[in-house]
Backbone as CSV, one residue per row, in Angstrom:
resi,resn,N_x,N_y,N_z,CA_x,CA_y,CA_z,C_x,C_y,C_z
1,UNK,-50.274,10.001,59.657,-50.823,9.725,58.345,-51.589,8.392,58.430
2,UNK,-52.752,7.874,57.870,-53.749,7.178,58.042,-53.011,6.344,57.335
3,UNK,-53.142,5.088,57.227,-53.135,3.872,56.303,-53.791,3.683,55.309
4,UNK,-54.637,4.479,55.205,-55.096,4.441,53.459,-54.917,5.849,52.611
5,UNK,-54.247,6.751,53.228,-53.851,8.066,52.690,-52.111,7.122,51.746
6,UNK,-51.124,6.598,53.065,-50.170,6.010,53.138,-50.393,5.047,51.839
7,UNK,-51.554,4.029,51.434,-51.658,3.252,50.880,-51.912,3.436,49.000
8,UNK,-53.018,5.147,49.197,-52.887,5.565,47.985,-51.491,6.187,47.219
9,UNK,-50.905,6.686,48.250,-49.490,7.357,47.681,-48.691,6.525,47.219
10,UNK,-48.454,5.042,48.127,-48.145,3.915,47.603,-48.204,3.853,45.916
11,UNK,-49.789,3.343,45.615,-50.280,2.877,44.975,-49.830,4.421,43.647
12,UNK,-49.750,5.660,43.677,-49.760,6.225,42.554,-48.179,6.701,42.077
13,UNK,-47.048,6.272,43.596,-45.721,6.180,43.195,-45.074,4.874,42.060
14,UNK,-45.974,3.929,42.424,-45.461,2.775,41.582,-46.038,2.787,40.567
15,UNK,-47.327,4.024,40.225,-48.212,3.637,38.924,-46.766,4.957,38.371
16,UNK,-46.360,6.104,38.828,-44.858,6.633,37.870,-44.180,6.006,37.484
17,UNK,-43.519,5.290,38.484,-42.515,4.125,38.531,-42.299,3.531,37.108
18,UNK,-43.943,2.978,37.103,-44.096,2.554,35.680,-44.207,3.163,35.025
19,UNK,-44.959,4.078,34.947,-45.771,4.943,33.406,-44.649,5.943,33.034
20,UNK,-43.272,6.349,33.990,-42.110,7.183,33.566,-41.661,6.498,32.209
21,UNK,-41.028,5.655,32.666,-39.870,4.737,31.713,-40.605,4.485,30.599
22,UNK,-41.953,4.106,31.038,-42.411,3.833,29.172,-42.622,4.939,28.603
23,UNK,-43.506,6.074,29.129,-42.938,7.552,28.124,-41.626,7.751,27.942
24,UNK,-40.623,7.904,28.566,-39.679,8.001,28.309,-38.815,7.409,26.721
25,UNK,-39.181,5.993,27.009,-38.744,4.762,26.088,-39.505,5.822,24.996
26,UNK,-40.780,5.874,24.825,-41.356,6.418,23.808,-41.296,7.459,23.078
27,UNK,-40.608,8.487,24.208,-40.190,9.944,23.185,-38.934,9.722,23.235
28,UNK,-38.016,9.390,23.588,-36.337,8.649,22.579,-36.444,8.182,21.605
29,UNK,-37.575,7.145,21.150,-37.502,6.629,20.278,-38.539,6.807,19.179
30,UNK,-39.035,8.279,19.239,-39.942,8.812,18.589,-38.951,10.010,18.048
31,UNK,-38.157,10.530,18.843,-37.284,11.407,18.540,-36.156,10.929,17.917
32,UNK,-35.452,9.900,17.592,-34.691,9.238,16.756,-35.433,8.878,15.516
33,UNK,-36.172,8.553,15.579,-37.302,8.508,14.537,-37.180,9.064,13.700
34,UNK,-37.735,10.730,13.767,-37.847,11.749,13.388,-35.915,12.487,12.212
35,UNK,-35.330,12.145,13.453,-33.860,12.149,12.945,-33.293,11.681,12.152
36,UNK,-33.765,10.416,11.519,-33.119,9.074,10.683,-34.370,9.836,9.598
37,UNK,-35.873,9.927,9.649,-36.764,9.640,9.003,-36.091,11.797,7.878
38,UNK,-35.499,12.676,8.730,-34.691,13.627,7.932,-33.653,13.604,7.524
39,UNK,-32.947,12.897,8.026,-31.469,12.322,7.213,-32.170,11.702,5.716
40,UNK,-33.165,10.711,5.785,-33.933,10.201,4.499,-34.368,11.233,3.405
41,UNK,-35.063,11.904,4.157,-35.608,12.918,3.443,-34.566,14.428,2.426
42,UNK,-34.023,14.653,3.379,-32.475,14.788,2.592,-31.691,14.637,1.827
43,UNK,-32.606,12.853,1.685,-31.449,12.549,0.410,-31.959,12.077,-1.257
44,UNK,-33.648,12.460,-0.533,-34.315,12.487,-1.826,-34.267,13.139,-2.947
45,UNK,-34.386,12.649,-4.057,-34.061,13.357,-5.288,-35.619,14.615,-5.416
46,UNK,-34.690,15.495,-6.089,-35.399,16.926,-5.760,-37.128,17.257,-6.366
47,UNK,-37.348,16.049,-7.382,-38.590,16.564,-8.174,-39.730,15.011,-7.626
48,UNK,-39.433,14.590,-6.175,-40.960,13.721,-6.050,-42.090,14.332,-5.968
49,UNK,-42.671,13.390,-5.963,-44.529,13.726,-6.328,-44.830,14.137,-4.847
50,UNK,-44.563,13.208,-4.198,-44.876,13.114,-2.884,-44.082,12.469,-1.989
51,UNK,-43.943,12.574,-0.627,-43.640,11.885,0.530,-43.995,11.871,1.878
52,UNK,-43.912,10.954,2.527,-44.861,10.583,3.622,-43.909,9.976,4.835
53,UNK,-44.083,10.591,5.972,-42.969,9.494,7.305,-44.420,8.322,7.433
54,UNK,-43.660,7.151,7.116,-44.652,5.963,7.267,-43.809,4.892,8.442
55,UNK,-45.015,4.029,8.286,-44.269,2.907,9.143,-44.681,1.350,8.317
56,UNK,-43.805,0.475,8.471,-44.078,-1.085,7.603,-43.779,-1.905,8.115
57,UNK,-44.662,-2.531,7.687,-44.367,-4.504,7.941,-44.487,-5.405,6.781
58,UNK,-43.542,-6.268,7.122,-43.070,-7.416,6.166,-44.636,-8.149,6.196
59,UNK,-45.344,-9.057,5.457,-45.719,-9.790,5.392,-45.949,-10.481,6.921
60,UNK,-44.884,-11.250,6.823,-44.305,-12.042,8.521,-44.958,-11.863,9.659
61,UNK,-43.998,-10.614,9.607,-44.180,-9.560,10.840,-46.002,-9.003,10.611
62,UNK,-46.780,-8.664,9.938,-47.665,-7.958,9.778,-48.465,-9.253,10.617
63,UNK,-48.682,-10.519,10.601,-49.698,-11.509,10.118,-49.622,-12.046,11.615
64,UNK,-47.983,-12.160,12.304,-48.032,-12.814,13.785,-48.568,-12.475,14.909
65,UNK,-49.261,-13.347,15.407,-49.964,-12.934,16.955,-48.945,-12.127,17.543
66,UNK,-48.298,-12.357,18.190,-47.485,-12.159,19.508,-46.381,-11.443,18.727
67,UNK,-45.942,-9.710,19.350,-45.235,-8.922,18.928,-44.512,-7.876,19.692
68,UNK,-43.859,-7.668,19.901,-43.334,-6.226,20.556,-43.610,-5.123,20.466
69,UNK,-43.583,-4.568,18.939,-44.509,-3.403,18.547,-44.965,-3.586,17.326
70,UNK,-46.318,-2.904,16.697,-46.627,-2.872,15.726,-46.574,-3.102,14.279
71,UNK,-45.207,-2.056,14.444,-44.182,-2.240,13.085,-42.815,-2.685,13.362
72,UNK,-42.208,-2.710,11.972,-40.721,-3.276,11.925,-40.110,-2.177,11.781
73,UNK,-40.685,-1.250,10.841,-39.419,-0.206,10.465,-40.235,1.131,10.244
74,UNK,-39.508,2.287,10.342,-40.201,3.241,10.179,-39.245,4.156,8.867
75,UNK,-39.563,5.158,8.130,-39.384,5.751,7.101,-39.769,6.398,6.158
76,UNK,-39.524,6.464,5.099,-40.107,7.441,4.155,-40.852,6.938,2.926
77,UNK,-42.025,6.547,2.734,-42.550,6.166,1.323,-42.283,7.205,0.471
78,UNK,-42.570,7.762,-0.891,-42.344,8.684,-1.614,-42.619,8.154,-3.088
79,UNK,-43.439,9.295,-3.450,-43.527,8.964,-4.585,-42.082,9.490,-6.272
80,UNK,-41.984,8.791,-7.091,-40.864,9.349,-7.925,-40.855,9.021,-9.594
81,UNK,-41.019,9.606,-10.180,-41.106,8.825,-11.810,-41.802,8.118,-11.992
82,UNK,-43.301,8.144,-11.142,-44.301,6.855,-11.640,-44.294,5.859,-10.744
83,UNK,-43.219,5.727,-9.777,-43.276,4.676,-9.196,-43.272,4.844,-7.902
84,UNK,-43.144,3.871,-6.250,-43.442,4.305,-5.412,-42.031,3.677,-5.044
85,UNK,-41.268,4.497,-3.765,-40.040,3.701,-3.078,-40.364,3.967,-1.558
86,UNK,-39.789,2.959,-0.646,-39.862,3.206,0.688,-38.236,3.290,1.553
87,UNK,-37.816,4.275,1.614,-36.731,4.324,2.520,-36.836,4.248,3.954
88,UNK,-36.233,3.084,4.414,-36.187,2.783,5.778,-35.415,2.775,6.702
89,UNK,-35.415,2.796,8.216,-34.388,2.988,8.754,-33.390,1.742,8.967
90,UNK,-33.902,0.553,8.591,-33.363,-0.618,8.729,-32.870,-0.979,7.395
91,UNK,-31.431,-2.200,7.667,-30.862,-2.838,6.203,-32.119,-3.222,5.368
92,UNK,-32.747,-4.500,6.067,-33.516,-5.007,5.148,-34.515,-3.455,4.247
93,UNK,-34.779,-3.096,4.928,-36.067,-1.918,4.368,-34.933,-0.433,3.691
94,UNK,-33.748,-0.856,3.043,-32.964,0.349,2.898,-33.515,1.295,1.886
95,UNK,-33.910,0.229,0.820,-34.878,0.603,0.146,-35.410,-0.116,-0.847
96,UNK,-36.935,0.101,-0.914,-37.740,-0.876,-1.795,-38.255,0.181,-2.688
97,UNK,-38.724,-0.551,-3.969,-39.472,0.348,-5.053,-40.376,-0.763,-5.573
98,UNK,-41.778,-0.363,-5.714,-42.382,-0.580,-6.471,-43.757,0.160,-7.529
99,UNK,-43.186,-0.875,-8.255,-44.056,-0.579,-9.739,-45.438,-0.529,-10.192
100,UNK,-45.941,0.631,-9.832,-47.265,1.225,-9.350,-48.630,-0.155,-11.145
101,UNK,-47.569,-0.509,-12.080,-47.942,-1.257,-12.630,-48.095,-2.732,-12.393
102,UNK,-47.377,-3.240,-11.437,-47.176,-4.293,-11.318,-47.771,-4.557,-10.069
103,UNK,-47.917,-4.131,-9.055,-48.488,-4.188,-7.527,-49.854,-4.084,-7.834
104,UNK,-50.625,-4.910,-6.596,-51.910,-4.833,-6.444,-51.820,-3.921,-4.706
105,UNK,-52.900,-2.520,-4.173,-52.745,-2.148,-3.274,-54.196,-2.131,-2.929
106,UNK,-54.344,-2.804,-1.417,-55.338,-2.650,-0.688,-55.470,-1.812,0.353
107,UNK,-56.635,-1.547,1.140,-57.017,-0.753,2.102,-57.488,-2.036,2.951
108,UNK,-56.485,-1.657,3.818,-56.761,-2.369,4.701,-57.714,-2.013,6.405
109,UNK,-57.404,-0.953,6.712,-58.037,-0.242,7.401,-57.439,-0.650,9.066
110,UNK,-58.410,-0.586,10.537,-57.709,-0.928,11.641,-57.551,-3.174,11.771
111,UNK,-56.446,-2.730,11.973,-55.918,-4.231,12.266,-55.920,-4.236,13.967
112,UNK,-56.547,-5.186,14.346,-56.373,-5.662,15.535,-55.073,-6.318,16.756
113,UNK,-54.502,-7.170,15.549,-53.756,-7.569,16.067,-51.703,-5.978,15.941
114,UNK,-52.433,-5.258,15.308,-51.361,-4.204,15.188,-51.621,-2.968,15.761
115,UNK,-52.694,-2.926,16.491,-52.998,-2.039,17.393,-54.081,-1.081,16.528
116,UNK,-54.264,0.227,17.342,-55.623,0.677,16.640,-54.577,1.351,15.929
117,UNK,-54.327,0.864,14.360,-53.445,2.020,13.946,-54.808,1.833,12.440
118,UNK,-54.132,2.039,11.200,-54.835,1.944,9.753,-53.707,1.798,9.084
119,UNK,-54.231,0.813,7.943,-53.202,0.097,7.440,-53.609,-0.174,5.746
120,UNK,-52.666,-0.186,5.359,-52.737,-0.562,3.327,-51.838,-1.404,3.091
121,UNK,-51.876,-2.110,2.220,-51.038,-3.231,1.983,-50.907,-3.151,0.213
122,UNK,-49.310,-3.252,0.202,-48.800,-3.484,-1.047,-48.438,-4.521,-1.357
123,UNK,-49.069,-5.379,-2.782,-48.539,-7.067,-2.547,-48.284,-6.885,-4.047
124,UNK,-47.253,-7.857,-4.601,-46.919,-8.489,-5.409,-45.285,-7.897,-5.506
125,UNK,-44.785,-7.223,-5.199,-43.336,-6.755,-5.404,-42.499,-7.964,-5.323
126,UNK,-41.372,-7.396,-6.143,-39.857,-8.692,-5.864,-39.846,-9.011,-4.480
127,UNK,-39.880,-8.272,-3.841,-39.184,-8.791,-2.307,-40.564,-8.611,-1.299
128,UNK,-41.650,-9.382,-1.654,-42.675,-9.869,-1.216,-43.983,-8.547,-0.562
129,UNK,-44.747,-8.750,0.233,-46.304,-8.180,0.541,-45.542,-7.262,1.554
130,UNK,-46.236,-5.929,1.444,-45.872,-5.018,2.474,-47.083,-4.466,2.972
131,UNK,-46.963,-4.083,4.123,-48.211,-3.108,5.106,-47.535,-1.843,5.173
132,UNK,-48.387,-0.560,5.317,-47.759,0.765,6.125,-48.828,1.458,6.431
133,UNK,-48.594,2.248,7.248,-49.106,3.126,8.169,-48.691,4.622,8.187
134,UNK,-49.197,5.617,8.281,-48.557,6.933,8.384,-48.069,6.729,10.089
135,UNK,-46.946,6.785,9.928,-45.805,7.681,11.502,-46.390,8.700,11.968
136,UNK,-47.473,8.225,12.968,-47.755,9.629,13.846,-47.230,10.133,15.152
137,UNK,-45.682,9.739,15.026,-45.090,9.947,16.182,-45.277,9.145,17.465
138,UNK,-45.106,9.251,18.277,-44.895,8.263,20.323,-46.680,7.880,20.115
139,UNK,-47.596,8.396,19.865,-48.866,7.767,19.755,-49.729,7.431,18.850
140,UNK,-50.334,6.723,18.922,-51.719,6.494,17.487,-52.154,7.277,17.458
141,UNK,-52.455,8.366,17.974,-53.092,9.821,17.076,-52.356,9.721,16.321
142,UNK,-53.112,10.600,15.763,-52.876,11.623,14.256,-52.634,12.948,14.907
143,UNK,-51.489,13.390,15.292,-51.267,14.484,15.774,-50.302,15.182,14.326
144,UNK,-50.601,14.981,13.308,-49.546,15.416,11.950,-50.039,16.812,11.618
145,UNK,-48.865,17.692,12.019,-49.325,19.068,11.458,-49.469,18.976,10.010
146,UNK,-49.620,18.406,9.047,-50.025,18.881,7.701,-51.298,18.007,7.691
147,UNK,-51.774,17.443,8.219,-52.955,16.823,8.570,-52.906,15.830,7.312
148,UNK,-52.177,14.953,7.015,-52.332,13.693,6.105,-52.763,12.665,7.794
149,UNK,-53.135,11.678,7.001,-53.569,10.232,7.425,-53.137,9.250,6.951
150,UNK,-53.401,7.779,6.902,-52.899,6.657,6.263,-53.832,6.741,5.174
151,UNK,-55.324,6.812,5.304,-56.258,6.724,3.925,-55.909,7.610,3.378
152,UNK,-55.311,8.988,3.688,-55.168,9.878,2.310,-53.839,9.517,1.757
153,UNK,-52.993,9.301,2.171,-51.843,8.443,1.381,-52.497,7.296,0.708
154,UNK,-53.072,6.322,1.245,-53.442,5.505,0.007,-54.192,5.827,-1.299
155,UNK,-55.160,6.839,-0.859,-55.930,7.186,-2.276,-55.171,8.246,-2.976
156,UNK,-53.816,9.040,-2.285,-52.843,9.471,-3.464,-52.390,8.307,-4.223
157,UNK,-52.131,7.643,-3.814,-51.197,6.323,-4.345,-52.317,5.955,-5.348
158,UNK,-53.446,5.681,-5.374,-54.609,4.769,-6.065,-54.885,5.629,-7.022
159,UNK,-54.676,7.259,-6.358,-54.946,8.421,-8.137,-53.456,8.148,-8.817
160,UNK,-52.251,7.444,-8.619,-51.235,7.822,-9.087,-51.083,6.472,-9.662
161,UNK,-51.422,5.342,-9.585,-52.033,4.149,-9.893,-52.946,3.951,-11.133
162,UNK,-54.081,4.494,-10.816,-55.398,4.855,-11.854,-54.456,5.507,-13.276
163,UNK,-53.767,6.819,-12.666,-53.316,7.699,-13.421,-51.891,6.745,-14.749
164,UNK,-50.990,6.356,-13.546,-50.591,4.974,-15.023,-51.660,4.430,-15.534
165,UNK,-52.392,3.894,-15.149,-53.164,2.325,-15.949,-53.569,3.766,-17.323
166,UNK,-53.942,4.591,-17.192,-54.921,5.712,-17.948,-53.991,6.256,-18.997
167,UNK,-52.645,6.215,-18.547,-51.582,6.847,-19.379,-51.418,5.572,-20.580
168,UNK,-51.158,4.157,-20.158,-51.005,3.483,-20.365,-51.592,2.767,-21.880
169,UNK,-53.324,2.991,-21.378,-53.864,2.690,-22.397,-53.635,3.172,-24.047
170,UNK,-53.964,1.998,-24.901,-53.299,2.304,-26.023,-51.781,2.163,-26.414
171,UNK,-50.983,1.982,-25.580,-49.770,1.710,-25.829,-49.106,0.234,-25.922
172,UNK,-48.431,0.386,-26.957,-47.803,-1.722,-27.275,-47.041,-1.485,-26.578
């Protein structure tokens, strides 16, 4: 065997070596995901508007250079009685609600420093500014069999938004 036959085999055993374990890492923890994100879903009350497997970041976490991954928590936004809640797989994120009256929501679109994902941001709630993302599983595709995105979740949210302020009017 030649020394550069020897040298490529080298070279594409250690590129497995590596590239195993991180798929690996990635569909365990895409597949737990999925598991926690139906246990959630499960325990939703029976008449929402809508729901979505999303992913979020705190403020904090959204804004810092240097990160491990993207997001903090992954889970279920959903819409319910007018208002929006996010069930998460983490304490802090167990669950938040906010008041489609009281929040200001932007489009935020691809963030750089959070990878090529798309992003909206909910700010003014009690327990401070949030980001999310639709959960498209182990990669940034959009591999979602019902074919939602992050922008079409936000502009449900912005007709369900519009749709208070509209109800609203006229009322003391």
């Amino acid at each position: 065997m030649s020394i550069t036959v020897a040298l490529i085999l080298g070279m594409l055993g250690m590129i497995v070596l590596i590239l195993v374990p991180i798929f690996l890492v990635a569909i365990l923890t895409s597949q737990s995901r999925k598991r926690k994100r139906k246990n959630i879903i499960n325990k939703l009350p029976s008449n929402v508007e809508f729901y979505a497997p999303m992913r979020i970041n705190s403020e904090r976490k959204n804004n810092a250079f240097f990160k491990f991954t993207s997001f903090e928590c992954s889970g279920i936004l959903y819409a319910h009685e007018g208002k929006l809640f996010f069930r998460g797989t983490k304490k802090q994120f167990e669950l938040l609600e906010f008041n489609l009256d009281k929040v200001s929501i932007y489009w935020i679109g691809v963030q750089a420093q959070n990878g090529a994902l798309q992003w909206f941001s909910i700010k003014g709630s009690d327990k401070g500014n949030f980001y999310f993302n639709l959960d498209t599983g182990m990669t940034i595709f959009n591999f979602s069999k019902s074919g939602e995105t992050t922008k079409g979740i936000y502009e449900k949210i912005m007709n369900m938004k519009l749709k208070e302020n509209i109800d609203d009017i006229g009322k003391v």
